[in-house]
PDB file of the backbone (N, CA, C, O) and the ligand in Angstrom, with CONECT records:
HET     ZN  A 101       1
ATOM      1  N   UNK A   1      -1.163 -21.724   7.984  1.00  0.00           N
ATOM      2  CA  UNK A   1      -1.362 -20.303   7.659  1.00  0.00           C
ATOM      3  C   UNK A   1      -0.297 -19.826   6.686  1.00  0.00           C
ATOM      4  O   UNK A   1       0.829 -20.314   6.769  1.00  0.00           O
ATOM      5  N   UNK A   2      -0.601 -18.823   5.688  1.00  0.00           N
ATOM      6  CA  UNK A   2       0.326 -18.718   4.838  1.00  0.00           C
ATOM      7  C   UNK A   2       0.750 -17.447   5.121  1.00  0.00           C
ATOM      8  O   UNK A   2      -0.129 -16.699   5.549  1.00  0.00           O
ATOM      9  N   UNK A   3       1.942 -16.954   4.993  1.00  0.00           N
ATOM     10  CA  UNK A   3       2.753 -16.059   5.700  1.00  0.00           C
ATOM     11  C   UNK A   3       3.464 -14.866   4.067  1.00  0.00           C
ATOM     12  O   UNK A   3       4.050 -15.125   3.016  1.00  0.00           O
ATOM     13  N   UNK A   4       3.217 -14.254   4.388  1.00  0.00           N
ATOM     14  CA  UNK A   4       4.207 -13.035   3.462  1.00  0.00           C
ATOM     15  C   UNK A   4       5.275 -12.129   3.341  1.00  0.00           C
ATOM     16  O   UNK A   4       5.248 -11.600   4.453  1.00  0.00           O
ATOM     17  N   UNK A   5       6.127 -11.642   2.771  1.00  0.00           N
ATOM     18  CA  UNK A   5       6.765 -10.271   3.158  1.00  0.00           C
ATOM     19  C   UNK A   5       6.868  -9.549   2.497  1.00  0.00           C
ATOM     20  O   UNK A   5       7.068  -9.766   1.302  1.00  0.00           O
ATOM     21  N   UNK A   6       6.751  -8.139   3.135  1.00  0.00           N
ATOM     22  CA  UNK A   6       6.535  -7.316   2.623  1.00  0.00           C
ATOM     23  C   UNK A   6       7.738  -6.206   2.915  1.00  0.00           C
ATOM     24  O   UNK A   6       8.029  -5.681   3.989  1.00  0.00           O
ATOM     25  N   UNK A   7       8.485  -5.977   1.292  1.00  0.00           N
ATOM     26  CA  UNK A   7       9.648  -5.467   1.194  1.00  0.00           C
ATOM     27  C   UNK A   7       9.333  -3.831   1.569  1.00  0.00           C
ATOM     28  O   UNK A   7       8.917  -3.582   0.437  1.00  0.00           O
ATOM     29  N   UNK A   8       9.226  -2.727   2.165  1.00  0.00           N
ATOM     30  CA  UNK A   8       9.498  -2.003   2.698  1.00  0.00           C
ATOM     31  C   UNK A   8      10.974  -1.233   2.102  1.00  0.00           C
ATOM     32  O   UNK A   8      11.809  -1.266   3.006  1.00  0.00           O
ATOM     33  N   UNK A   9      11.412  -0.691   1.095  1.00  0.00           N
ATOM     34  CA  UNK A   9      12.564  -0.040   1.270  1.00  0.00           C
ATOM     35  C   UNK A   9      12.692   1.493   1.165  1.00  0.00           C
ATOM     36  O   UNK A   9      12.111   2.155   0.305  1.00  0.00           O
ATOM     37  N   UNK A  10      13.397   1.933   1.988  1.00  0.00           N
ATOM     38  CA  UNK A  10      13.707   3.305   2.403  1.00  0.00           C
ATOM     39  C   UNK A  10      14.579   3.649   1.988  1.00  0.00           C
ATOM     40  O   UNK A  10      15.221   2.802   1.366  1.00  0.00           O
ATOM     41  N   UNK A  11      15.121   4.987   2.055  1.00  0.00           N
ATOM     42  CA  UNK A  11      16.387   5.505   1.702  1.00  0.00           C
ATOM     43  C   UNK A  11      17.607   4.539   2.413  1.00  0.00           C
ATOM     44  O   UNK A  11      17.674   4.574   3.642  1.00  0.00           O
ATOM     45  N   UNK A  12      18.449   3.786   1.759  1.00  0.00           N
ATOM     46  CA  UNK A  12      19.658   3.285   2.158  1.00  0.00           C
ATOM     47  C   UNK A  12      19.528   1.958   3.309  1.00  0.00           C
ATOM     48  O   UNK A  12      20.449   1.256   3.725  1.00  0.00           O
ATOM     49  N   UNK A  13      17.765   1.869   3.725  1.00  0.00           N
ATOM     50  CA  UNK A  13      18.137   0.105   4.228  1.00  0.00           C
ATOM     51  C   UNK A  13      16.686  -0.155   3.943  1.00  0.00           C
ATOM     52  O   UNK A  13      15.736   0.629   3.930  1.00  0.00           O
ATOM     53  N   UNK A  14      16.734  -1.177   3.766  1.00  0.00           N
ATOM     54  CA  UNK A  14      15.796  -2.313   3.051  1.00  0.00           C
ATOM     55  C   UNK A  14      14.843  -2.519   4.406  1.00  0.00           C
ATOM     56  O   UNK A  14      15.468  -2.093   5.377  1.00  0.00           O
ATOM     57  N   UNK A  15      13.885  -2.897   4.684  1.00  0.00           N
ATOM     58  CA  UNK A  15      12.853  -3.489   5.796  1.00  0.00           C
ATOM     59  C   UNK A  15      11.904  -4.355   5.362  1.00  0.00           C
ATOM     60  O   UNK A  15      10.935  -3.983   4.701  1.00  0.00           O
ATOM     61  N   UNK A  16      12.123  -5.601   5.716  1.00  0.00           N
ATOM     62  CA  UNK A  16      11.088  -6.518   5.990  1.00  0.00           C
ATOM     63  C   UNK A  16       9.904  -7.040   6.591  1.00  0.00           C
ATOM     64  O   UNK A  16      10.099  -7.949   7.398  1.00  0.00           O
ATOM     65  N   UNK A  17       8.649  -6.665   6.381  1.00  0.00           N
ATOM     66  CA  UNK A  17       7.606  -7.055   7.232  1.00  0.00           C
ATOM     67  C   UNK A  17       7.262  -8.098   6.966  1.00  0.00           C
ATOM     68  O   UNK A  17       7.522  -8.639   5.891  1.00  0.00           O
ATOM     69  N   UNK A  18       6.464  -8.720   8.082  1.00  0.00           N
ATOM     70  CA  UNK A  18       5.840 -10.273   7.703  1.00  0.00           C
ATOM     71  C   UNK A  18       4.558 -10.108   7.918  1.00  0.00           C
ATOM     72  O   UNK A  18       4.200  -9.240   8.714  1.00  0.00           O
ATOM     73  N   UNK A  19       3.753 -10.797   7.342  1.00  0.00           N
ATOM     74  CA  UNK A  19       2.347 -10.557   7.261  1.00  0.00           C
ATOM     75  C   UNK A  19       1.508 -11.968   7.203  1.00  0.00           C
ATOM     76  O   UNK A  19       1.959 -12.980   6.666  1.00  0.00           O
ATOM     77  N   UNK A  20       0.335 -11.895   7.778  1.00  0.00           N
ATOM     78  CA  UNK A  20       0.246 -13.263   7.790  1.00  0.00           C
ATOM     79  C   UNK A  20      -1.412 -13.041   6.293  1.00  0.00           C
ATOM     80  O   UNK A  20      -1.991 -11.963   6.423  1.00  0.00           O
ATOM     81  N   UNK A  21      -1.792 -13.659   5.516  1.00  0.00           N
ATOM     82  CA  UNK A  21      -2.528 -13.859   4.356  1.00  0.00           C
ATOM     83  C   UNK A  21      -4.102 -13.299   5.535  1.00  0.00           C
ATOM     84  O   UNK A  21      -4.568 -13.786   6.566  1.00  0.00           O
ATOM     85  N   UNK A  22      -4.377 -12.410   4.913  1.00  0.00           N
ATOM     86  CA  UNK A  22      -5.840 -11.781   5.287  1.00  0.00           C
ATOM     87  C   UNK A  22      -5.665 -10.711   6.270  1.00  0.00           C
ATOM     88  O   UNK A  22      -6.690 -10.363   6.857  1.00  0.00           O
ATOM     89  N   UNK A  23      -4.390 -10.023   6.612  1.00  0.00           N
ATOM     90  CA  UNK A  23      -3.854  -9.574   7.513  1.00  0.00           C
ATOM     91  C   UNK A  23      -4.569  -8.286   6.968  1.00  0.00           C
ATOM     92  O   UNK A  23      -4.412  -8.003   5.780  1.00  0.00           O
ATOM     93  N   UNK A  24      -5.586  -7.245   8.020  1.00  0.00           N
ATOM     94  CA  UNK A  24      -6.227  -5.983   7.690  1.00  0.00           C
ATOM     95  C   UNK A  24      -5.178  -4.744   7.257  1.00  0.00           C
ATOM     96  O   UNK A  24      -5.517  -3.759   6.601  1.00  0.00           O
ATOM     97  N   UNK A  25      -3.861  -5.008   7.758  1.00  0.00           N
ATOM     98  CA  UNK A  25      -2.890  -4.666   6.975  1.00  0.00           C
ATOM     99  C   UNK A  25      -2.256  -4.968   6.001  1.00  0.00           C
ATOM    100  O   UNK A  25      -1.168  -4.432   5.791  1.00  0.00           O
ATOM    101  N   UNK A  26      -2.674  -5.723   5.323  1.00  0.00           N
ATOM    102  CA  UNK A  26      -1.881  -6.253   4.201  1.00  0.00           C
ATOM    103  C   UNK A  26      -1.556  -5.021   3.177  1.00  0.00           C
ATOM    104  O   UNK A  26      -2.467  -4.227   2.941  1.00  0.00           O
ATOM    105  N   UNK A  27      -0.273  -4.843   2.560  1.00  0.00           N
ATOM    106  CA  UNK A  27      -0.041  -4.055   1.564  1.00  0.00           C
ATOM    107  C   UNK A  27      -0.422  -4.494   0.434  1.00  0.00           C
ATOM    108  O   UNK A  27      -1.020  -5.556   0.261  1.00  0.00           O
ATOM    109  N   UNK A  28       0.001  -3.456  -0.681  1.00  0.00           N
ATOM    110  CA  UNK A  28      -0.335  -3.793  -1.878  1.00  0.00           C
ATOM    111  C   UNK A  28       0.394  -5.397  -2.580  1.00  0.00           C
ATOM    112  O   UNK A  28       1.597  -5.434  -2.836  1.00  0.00           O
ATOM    113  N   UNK A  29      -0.262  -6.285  -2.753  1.00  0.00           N
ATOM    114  CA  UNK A  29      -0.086  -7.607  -3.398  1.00  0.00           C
ATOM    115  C   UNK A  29       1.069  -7.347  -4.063  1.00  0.00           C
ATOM    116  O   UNK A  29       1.935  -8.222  -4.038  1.00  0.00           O
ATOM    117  N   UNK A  30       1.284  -6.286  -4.682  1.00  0.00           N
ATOM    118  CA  UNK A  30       2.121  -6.252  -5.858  1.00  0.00           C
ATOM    119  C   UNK A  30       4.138  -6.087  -5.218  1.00  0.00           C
ATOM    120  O   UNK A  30       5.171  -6.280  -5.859  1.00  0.00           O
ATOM    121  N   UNK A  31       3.915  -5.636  -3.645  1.00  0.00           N
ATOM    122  CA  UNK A  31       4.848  -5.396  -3.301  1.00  0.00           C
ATOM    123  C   UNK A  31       5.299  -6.579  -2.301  1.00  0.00           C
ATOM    124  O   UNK A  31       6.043  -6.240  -1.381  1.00  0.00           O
ATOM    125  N   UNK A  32       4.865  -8.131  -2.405  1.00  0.00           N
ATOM    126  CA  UNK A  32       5.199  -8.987  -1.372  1.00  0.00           C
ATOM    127  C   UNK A  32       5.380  -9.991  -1.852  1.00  0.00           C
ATOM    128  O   UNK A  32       4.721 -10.434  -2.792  1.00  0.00           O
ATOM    129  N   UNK A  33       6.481 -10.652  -1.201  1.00  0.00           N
ATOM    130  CA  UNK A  33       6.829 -11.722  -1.852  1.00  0.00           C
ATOM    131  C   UNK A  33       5.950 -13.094  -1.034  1.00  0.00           C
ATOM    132  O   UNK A  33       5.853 -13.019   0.191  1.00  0.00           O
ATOM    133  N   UNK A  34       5.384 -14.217  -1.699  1.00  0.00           N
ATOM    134  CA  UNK A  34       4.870 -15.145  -0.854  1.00  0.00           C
ATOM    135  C   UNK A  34       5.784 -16.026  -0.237  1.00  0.00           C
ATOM    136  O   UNK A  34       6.339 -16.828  -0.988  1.00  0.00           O
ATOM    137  N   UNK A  35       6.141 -16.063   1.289  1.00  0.00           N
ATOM    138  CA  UNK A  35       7.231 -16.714   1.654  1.00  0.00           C
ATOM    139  C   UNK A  35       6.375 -18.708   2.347  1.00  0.00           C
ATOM    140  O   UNK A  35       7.138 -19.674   2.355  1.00  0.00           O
ATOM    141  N   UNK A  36       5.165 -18.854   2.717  1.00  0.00           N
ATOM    142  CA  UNK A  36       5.142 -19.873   2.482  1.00  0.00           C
ATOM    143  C   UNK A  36       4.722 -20.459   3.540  1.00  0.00           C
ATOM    144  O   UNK A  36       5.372 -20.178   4.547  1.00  0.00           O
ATOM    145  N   UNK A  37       3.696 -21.318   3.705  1.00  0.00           N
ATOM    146  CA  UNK A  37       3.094 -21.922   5.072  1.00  0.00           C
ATOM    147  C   UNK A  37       3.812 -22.007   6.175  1.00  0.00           C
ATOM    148  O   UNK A  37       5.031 -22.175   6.164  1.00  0.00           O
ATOM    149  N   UNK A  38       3.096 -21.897   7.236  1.00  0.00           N
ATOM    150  CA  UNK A  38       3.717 -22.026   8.620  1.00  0.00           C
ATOM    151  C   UNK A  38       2.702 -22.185   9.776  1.00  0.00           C
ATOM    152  O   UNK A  38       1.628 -21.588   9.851  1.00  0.00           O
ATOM    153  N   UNK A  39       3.254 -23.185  10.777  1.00  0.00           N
ATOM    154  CA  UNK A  39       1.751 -23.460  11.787  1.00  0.00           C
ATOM    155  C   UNK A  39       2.004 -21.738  12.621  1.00  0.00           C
ATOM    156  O   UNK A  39       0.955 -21.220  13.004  1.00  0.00           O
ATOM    157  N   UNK A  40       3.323 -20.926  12.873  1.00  0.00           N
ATOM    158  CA  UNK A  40       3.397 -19.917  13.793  1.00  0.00           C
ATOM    159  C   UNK A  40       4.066 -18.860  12.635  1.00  0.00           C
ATOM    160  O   UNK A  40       4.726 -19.114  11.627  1.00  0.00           O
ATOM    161  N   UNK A  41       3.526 -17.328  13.320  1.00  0.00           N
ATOM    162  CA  UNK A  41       4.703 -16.707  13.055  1.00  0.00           C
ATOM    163  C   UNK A  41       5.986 -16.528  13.422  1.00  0.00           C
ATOM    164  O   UNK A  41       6.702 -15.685  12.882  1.00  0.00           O
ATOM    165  N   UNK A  42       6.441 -17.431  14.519  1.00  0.00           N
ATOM    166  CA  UNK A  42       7.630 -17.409  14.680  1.00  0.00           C
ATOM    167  C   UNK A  42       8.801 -18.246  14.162  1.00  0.00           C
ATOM    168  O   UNK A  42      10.004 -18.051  14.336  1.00  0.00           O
ATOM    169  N   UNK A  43       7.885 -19.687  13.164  1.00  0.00           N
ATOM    170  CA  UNK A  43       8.449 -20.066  12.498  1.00  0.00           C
ATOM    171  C   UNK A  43       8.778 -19.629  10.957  1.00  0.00           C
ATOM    172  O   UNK A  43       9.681 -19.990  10.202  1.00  0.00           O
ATOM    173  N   UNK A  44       7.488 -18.532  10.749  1.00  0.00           N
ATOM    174  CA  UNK A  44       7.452 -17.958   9.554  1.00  0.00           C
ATOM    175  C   UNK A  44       8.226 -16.866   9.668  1.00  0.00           C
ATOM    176  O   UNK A  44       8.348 -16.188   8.648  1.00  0.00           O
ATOM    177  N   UNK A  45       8.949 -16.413  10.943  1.00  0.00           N
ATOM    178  CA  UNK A  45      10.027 -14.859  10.872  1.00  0.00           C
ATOM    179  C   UNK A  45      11.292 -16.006  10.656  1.00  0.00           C
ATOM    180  O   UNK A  45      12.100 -15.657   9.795  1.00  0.00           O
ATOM    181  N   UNK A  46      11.439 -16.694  11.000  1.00  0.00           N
ATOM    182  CA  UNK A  46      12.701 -17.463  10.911  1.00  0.00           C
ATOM    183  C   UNK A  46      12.795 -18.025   9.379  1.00  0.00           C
ATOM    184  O   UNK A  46      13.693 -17.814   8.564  1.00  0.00           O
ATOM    185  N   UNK A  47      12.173 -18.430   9.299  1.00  0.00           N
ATOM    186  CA  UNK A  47      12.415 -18.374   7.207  1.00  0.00           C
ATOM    187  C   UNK A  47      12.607 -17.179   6.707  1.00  0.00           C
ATOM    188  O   UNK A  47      13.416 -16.941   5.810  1.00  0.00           O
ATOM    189  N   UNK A  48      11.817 -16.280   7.299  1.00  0.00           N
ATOM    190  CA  UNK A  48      11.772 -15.247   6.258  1.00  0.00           C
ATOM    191  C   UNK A  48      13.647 -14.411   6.708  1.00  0.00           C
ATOM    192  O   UNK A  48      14.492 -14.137   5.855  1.00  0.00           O
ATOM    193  N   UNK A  49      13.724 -14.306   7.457  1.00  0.00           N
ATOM    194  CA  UNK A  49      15.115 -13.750   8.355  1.00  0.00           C
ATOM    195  C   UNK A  49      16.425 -14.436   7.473  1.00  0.00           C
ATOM    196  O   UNK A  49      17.269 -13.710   6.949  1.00  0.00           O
ATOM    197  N   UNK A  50      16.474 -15.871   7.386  1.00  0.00           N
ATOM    198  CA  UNK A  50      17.378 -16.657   6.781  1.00  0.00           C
ATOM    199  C   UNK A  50      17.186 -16.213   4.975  1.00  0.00           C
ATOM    200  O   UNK A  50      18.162 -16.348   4.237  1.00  0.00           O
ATOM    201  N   UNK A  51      16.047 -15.771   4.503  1.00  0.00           N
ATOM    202  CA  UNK A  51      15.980 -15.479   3.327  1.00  0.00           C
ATOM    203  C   UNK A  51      16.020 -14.150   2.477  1.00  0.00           C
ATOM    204  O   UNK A  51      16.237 -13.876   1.296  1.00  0.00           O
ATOM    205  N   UNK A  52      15.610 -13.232   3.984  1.00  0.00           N
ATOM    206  CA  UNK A  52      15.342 -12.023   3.094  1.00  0.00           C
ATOM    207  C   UNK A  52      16.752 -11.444   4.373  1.00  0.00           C
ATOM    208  O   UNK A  52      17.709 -11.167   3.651  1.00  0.00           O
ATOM    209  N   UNK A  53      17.032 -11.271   5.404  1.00  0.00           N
ATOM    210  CA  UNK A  53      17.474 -10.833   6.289  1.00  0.00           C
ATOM    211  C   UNK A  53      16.583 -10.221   6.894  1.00  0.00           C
ATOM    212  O   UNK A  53      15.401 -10.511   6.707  1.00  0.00           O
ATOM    213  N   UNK A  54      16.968  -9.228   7.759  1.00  0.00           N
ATOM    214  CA  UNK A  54      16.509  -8.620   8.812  1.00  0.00           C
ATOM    215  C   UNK A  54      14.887  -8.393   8.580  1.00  0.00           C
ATOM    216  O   UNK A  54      14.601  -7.460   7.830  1.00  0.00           O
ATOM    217  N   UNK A  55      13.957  -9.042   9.066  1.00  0.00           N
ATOM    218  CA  UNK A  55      12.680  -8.990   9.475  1.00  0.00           C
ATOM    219  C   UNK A  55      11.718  -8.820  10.149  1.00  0.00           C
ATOM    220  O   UNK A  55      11.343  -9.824  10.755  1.00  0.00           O
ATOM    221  N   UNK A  56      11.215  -8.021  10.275  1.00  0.00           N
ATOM    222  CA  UNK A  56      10.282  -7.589  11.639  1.00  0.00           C
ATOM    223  C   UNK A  56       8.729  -8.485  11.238  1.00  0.00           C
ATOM    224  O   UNK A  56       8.369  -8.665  10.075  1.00  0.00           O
ATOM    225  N   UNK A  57       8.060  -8.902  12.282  1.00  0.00           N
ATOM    226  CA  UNK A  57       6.366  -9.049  12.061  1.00  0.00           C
ATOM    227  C   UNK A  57       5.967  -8.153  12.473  1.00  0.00           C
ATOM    228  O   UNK A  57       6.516  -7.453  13.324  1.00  0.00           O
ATOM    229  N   UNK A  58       4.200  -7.845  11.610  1.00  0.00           N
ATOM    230  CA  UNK A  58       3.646  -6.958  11.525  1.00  0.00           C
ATOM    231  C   UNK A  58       2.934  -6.961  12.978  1.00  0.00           C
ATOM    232  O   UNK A  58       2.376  -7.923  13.506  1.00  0.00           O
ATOM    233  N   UNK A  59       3.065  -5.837  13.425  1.00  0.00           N
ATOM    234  CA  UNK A  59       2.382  -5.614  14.952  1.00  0.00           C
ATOM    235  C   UNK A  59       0.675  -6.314  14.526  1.00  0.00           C
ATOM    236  O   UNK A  59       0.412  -7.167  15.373  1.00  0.00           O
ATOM    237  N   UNK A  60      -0.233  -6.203  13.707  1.00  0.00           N
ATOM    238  CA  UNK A  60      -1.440  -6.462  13.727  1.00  0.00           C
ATOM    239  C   UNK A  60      -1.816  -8.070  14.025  1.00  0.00           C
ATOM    240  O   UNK A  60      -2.474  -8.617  14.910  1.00  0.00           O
ATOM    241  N   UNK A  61      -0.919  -8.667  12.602  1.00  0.00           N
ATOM    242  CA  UNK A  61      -1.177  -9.680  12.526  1.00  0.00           C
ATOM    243  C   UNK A  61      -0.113 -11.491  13.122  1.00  0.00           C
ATOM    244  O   UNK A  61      -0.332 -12.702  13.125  1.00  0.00           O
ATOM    245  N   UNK A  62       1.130 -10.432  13.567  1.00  0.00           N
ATOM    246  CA  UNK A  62       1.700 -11.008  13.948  1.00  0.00           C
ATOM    247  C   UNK A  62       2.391 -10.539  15.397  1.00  0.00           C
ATOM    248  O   UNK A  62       3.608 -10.385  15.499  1.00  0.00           O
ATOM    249  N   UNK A  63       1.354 -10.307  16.630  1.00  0.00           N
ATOM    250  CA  UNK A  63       1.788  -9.374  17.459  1.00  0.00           C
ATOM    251  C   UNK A  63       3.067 -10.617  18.430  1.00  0.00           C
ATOM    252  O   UNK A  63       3.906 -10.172  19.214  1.00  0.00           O
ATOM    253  N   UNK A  64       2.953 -11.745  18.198  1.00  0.00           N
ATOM    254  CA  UNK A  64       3.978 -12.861  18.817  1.00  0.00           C
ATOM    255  C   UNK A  64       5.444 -12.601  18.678  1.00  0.00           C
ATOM    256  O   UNK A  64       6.338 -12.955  19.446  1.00  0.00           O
ATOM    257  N   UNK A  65       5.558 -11.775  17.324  1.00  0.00           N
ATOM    258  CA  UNK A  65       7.139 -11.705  16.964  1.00  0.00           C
ATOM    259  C   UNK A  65       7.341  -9.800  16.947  1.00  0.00           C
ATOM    260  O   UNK A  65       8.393  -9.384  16.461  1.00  0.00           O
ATOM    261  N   UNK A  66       6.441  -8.892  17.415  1.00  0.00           N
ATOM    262  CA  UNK A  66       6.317  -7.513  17.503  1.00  0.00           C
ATOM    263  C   UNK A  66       7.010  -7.130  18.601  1.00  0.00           C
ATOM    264  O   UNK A  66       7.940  -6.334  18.724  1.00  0.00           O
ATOM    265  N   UNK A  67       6.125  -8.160  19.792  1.00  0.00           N
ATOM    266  CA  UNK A  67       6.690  -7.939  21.302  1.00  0.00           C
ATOM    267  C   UNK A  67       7.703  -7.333  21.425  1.00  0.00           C
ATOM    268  O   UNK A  67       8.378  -7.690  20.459  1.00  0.00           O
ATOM    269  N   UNK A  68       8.294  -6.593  22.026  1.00  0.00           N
ATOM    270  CA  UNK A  68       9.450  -6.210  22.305  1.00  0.00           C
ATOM    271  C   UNK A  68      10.086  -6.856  23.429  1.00  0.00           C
ATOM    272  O   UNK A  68       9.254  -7.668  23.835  1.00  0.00           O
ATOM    273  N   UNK A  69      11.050  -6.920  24.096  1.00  0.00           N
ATOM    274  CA  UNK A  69      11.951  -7.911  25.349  1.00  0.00           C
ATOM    275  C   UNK A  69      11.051  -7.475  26.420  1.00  0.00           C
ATOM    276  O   UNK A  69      11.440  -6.395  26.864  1.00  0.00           O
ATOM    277  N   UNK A  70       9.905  -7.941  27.054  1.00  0.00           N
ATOM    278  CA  UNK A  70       8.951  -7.387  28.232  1.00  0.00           C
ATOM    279  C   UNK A  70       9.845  -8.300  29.420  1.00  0.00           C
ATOM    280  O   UNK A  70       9.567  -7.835  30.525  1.00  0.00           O
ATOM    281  N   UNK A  71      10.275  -8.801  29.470  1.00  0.00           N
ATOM    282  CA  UNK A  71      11.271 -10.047  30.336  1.00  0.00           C
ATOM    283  C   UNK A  71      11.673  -8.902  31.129  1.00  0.00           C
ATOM    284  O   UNK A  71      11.448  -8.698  32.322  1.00  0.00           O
ATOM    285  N   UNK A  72      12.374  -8.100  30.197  1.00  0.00           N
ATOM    286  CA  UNK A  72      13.215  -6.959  30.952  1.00  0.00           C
ATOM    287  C   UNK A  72      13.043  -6.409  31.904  1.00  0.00           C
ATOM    288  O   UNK A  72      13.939  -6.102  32.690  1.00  0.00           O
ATOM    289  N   UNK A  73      11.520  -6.098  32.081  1.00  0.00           N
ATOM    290  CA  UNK A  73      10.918  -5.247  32.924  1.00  0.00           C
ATOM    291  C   UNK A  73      10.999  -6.336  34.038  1.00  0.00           C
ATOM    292  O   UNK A  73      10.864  -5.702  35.084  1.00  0.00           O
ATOM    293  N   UNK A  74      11.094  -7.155  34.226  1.00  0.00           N
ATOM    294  CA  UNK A  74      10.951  -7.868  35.697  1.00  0.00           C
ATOM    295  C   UNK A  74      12.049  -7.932  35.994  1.00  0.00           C
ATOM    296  O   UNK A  74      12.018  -8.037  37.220  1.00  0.00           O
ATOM    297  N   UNK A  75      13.219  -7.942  35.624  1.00  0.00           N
ATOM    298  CA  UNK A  75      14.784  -7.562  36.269  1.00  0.00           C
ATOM    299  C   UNK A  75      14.639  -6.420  37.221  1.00  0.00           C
ATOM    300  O   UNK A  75      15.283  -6.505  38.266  1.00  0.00           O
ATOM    301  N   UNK A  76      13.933  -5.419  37.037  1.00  0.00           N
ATOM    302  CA  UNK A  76      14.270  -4.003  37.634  1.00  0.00           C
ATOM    303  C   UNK A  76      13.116  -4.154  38.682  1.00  0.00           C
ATOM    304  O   UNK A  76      12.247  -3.304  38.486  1.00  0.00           O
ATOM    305  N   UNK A  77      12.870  -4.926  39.666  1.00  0.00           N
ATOM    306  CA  UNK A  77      12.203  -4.816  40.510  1.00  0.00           C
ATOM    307  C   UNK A  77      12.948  -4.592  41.630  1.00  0.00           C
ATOM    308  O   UNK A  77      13.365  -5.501  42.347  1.00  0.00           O
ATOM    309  N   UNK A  78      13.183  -3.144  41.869  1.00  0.00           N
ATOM    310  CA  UNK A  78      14.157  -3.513  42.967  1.00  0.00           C
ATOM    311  C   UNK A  78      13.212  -2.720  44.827  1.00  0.00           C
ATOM    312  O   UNK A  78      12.807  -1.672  45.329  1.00  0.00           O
ATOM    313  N   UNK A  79      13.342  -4.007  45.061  1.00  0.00           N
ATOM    314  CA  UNK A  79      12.294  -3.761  46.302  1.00  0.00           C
ATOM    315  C   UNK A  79      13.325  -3.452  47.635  1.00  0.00           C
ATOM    316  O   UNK A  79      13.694  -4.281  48.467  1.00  0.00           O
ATOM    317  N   UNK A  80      13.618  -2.223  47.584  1.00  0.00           N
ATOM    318  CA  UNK A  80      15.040  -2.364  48.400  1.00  0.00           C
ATOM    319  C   UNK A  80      14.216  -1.509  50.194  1.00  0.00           C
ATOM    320  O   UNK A  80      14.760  -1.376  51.290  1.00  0.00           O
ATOM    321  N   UNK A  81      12.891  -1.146  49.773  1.00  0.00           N
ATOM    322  CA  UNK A  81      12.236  -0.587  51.243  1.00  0.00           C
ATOM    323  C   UNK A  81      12.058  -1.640  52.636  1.00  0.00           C
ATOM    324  O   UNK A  81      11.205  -2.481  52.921  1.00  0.00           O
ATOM    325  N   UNK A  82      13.125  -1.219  53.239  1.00  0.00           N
ATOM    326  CA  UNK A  82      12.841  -2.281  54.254  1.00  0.00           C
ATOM    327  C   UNK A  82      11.578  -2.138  54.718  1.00  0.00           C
ATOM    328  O   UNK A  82      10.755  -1.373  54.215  1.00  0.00           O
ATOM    329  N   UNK A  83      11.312  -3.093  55.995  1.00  0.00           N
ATOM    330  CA  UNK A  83       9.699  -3.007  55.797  1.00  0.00           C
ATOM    331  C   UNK A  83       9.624  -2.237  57.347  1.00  0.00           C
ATOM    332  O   UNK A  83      10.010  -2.886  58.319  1.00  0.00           O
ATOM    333  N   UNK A  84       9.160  -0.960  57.518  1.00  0.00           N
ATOM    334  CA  UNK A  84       9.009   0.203  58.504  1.00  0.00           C
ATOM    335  C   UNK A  84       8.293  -0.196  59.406  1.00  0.00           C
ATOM    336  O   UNK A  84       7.598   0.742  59.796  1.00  0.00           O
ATOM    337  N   UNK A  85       8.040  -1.355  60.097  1.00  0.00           N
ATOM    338  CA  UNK A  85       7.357  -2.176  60.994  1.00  0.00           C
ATOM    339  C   UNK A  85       6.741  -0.851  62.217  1.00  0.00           C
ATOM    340  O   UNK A  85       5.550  -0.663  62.467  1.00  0.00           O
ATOM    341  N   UNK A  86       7.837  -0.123  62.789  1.00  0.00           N
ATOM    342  CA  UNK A  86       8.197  -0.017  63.713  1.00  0.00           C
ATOM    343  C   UNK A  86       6.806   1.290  64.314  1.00  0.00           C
ATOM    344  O   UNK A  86       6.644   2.157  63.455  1.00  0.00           O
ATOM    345  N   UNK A  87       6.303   1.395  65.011  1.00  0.00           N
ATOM    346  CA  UNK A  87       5.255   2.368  65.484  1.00  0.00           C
ATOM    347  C   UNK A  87       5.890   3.365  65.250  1.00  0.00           C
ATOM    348  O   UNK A  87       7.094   3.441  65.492  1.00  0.00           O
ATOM    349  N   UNK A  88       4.881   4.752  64.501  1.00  0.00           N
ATOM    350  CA  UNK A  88       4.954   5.958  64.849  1.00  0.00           C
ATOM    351  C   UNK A  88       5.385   6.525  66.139  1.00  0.00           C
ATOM    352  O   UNK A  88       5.101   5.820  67.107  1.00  0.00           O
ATOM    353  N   UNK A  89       6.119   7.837  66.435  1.00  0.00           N
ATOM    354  CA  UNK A  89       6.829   8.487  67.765  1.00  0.00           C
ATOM    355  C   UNK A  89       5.631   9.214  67.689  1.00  0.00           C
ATOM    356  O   UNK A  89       5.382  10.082  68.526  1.00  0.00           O
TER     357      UNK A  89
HETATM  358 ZN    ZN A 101       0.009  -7.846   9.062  1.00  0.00          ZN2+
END
C-alpha cells in the first residue's frame, strides 16, 4: 500500500498527516509528499516520523495509528465494593 503525507501547516507548528493512496480524505495532491510503500500504517508512521517529524495518521484511513492509549482505560478499574452478601434487616 502506498502511504502519503500530508503537510498541514498552521500558524507556528507544522502537522503531519499520513494518508494511505485512495484515502476518501485525501487532500489536495498538490500538498503531499509521496512517502512510499508499506505492508502497515504503522510502519508507514514510522518512516514518515523519522523523516518529516512529528506525525499523526489520518483517523479515516489509518484508524491503527489514530487510536488514542485505550490500554488506559483498563488500569482504572477499581472494583473496591465489597461484595454485600449479607441479608437485608
Ligand atoms: Zn486518510
Amino acid at each position: 500500500m502506498r502511504y502519503f503525507v500530508h503537510c498541514k501547516s498552521s500558524i507556528g507548528n507544522d502537522l503531519f498527516l499520513l494518508h494511505q493512496n485512495g484515502c476518501v480524505l485525501f487532500p489536495d495532491p498538490e500538498t503531499v509528499e509521496f512517502l512510499g510503500d508499506f505492508d502497515g500504517a504503522n510502519e508507514a508512521l514510522k518512516a514518515a516520523r523519522s523523516r518529516f517529524g512529528v506525525t499523526a495518521g489520518c483517523r479515516f484511513c489509518c484508524p491503527e495509528c489514530n487510536v488514542p492509549r485505550r490500554a488506559d482505560a483498563e488500569a482504572g478499574d477499581a472494583r473496591t465494593n465489597a461484595s454485600n452478601g449479607g441479608s437485608p434487616p
